[in-house]
C-alpha positions as CSV (number, residue, x, y, z in Angstrom):
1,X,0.0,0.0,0.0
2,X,2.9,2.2,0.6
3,X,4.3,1.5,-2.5
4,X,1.1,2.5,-4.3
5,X,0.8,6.0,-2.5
6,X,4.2,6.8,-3.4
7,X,3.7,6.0,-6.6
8,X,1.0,8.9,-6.6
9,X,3.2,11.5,-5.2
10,X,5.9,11.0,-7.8
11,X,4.4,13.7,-10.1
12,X,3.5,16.4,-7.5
13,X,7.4,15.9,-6.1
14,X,8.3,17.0,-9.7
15,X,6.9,19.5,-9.2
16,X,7.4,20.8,-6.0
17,X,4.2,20.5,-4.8
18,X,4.2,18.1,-1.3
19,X,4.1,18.8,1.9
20,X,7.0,18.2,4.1
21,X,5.5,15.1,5.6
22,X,4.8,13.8,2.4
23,X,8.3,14.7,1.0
24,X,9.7,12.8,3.7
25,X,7.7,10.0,3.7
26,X,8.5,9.3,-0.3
27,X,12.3,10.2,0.0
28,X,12.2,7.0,2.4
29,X,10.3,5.2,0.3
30,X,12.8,6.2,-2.7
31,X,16.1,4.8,-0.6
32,X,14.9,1.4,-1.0
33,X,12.6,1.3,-4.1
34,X,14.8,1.3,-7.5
35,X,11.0,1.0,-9.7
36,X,9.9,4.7,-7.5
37,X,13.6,5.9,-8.4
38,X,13.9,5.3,-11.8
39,X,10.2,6.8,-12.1
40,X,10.8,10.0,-10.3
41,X,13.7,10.8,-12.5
42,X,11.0,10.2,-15.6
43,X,9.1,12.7,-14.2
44,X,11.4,15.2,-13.3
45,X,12.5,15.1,-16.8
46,X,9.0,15.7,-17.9
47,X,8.7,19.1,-15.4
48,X,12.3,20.1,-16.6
49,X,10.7,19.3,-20.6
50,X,7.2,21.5,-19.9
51,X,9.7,24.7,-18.7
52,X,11.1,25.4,-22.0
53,X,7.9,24.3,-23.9
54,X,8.1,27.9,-26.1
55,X,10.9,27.6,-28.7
56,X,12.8,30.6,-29.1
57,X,12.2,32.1,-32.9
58,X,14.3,34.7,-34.0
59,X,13.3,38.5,-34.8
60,X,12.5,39.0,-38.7
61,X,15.3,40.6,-40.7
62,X,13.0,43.4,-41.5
63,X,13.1,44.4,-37.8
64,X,16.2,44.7,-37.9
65,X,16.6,47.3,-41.2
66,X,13.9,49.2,-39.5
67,X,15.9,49.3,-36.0
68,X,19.0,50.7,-38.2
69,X,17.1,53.2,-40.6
70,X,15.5,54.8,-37.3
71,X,19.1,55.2,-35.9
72,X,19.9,56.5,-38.9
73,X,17.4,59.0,-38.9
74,X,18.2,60.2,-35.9
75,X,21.7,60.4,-35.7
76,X,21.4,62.9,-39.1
77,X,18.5,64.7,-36.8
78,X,21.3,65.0,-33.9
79,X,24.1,66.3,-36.5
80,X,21.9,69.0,-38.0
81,X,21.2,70.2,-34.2
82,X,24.3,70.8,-32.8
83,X,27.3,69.4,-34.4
84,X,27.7,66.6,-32.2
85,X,27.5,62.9,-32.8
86,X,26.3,60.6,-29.9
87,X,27.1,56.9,-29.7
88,X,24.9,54.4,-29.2
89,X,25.4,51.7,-27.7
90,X,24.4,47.9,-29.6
91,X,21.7,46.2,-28.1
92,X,23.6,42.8,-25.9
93,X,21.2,40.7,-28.1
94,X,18.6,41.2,-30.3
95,X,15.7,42.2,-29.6
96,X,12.9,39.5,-29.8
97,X,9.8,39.8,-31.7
98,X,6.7,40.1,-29.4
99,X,5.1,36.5,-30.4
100,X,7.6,34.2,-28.3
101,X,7.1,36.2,-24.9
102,X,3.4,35.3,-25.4
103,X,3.7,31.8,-26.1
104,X,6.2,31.0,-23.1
105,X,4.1,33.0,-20.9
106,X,0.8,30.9,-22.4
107,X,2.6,27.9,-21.7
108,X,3.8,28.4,-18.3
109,X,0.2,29.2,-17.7
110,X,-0.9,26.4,-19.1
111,X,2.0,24.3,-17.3
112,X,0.6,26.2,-13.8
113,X,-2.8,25.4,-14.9
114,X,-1.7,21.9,-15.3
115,X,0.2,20.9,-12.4
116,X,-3.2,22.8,-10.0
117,X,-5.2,21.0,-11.7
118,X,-3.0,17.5,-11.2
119,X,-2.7,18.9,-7.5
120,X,-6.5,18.7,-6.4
121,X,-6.9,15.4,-8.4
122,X,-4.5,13.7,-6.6
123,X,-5.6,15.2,-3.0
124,X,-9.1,14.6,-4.1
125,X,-8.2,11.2,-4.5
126,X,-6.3,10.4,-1.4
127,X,-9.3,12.1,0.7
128,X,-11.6,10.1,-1.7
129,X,-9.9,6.6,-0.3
130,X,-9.7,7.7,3.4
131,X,-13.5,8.3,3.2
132,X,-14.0,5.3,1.8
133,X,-11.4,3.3,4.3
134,X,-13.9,5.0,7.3
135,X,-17.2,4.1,5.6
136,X,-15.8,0.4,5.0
137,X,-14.5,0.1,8.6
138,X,-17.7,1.3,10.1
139,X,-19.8,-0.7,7.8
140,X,-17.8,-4.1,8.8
141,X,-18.4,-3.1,12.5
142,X,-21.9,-2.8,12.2
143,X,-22.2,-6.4,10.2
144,X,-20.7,-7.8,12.9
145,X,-22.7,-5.7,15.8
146,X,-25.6,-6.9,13.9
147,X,-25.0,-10.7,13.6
148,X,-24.3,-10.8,17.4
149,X,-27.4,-9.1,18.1
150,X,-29.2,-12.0,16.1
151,X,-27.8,-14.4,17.9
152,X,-28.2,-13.0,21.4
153,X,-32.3,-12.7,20.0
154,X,-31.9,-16.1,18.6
155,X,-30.5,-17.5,22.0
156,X,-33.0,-15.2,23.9
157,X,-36.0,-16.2,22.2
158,X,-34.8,-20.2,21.5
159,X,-37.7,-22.6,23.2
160,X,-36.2,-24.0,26.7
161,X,-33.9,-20.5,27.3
162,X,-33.7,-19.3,30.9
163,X,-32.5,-15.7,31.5
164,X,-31.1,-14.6,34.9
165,X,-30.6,-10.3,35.3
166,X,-27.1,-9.4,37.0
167,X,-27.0,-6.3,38.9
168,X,-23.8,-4.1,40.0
169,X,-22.5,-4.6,43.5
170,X,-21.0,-1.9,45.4
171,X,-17.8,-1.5,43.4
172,X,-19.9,-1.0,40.2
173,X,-23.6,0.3,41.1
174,X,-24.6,1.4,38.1
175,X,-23.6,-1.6,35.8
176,X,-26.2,-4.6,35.1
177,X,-26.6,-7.7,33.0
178,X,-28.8,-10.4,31.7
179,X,-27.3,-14.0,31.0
180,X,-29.3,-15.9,28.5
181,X,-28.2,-20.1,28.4
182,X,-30.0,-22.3,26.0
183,X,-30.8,-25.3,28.2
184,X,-31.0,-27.5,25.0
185,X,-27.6,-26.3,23.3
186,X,-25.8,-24.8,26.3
187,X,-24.7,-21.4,24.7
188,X,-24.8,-18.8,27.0
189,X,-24.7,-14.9,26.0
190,X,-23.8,-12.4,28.9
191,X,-24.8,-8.7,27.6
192,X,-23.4,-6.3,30.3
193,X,-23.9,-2.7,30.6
194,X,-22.1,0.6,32.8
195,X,-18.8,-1.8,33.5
196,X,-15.6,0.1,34.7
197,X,-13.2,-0.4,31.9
198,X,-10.4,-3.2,33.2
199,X,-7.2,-1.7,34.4
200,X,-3.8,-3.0,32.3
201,X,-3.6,-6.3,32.8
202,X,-7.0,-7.3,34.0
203,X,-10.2,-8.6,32.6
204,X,-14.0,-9.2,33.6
205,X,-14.6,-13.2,34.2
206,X,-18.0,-14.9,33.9
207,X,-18.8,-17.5,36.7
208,X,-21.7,-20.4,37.2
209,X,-22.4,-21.0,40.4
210,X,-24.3,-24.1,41.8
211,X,-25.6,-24.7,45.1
212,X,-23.0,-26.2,47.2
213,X,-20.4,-26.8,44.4
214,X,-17.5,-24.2,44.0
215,X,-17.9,-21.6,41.1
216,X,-17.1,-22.9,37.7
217,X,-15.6,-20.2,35.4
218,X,-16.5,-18.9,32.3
219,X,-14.7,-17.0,30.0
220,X,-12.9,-13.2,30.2
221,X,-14.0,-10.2,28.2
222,X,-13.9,-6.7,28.3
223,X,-15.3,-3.5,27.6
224,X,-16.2,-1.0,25.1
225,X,-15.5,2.9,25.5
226,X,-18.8,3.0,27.4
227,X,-18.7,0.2,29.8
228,X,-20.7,-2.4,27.3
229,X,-20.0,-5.8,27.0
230,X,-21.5,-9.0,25.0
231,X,-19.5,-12.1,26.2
232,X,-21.0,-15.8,24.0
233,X,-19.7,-18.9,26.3
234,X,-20.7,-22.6,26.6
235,X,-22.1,-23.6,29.8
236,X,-19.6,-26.3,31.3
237,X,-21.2,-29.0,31.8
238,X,-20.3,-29.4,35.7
239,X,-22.4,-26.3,35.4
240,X,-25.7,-27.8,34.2
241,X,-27.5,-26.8,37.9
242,X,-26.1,-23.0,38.0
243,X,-28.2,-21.2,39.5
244,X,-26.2,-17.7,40.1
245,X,-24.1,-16.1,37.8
246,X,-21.2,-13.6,38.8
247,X,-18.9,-11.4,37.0
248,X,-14.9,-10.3,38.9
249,X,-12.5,-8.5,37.8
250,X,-9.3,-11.1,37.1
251,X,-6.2,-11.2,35.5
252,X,-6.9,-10.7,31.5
253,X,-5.8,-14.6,31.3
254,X,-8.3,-16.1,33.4
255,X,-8.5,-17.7,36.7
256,X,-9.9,-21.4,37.6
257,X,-11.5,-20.0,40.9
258,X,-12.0,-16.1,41.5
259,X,-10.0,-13.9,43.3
260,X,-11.4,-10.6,42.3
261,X,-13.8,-8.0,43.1
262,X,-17.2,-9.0,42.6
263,X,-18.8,-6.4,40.0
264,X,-21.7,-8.2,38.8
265,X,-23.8,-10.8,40.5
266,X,-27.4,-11.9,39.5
267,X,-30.4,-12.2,42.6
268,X,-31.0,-15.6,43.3
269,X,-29.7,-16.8,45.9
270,X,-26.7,-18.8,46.2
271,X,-23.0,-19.2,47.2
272,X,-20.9,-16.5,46.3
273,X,-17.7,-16.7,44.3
274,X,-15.5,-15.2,46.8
């Protein structure tokens, strides 16, 4: 991809037309790229081409004659006045006719026109592909926000599904839950709302609890930005009875029997995991 972009900006280096973080950026792609190198010295042949576009055309011979005769004139004009004869000096180099000054100034015009106009294409077309980058990002995020939502419906609605609502405990008051397992297939989906987000190194842990029978763990997740969650687990099978669900805080591998904070625990009674 770098390659590609570089490849772009070959033409606006030639002519002077990137910014310095763009300069940078292709003079290190040009230290290891001899395909760029030989490429950029193509175009920088082209720029140098399009500056002397205008041939030179030398000055008709009758501007010339006419040039003398008026010198001439006046140096008989001078004579007849006071006696005197003035020198003039030659002209360094003749004098051109008017047409080439127009053409070289129509074509740098047309060479300024040119390169503007090559300009905005080309940072039309870089904003064009970031735009298109974001749209195609946020699009795959909401494909896959949308297939999880079916299946937690799916799981939530499946004949034989028991739900169980978790609310926060002291060290998370505002957070809350609701577990959904489907007793037939054993999938469980935890969707978890207003969590702290985990500190470095840590993670949220699920946990099925069973009366009289130490908590069996689940998997880890964590957070979004805003504190949501949507964790899809298997019920373990030495987990059939649960009857509570808990979430802790535990380190981001996973622990066989908590040792964390309890953030998350649902109403019915039961033991608790710590």
């Amino acid at each position: 991809m770098v390659h590609e972009t570089c490849k772009e900006m070959l033409a606006l280096h030639a002519l002077s037309a990137l910014d310095g973080g763009e300069e940078r950026e292709l003079q290190e792609h040009l230290k290891t790229c001899a395909i760029c190198r030989l490429e950029s010295e193509q175009w920088q042949a082209t720029a140098a081409a399009l500056a002397y576009v205008a041939t030179p055309v030398e000055p008709p011979a009758e501007l010339r004659e006419r040039i003398l005769e008026r010198i001439r004139t006046e140096d008989q004009t001078v004579r007849s006045e006071s006696g005197k004869v003035l020198e003039f000096s030659r002209p360094a180099r003749p004098t051109r006719a008017p047409l080439p000054r127009f053409a070289a100034i129509a074509a740098s015009i047309i060479f300024i026109a040119l390169s503007a106009g090559l300009i905005v294409l080309w940072r039309e077309n870089r904003s064009a592909q970031r735009e298109l980058a974001r749209l195609s990002q946020i699009l795959t995020e909401q494909t896959q926000e949308l297939a999880l939502e079916n299946k937690i419906v799916q799981t939530l609605t499946a004949p034989g599904t028991r739900s169980a609502e978790l609310a926060g405990t002291k060290d998370a008051p505002n957070a809350r839950g609701v577990l959904a397992v489907d007793q037939q297939s054993g999938r469980a989906v935890l969707v978890a709302r207003g969590l702290p987000a985990p500190p470095s190194g840590k993670a949220y842990q699920l946990w099925f609890i069973a009366s009289g029978k130490p908590p069996v763990p689940g998997k880890v997740f964590s957070t979004d930005a805003a504190g949501n969650a949507v964790l899809e687990d298997q019920l373990p099978a030495s987990a059939g009875n649960a009857s509570v669900f808990a979430v802790t805080l535990e380190p981001k591998e996973g622990v066989p029997a908590p040792t964390g904070h309890m953030y998350l625990l649902s109403p019915a009674k039961g033991p608790s995991p710590s």
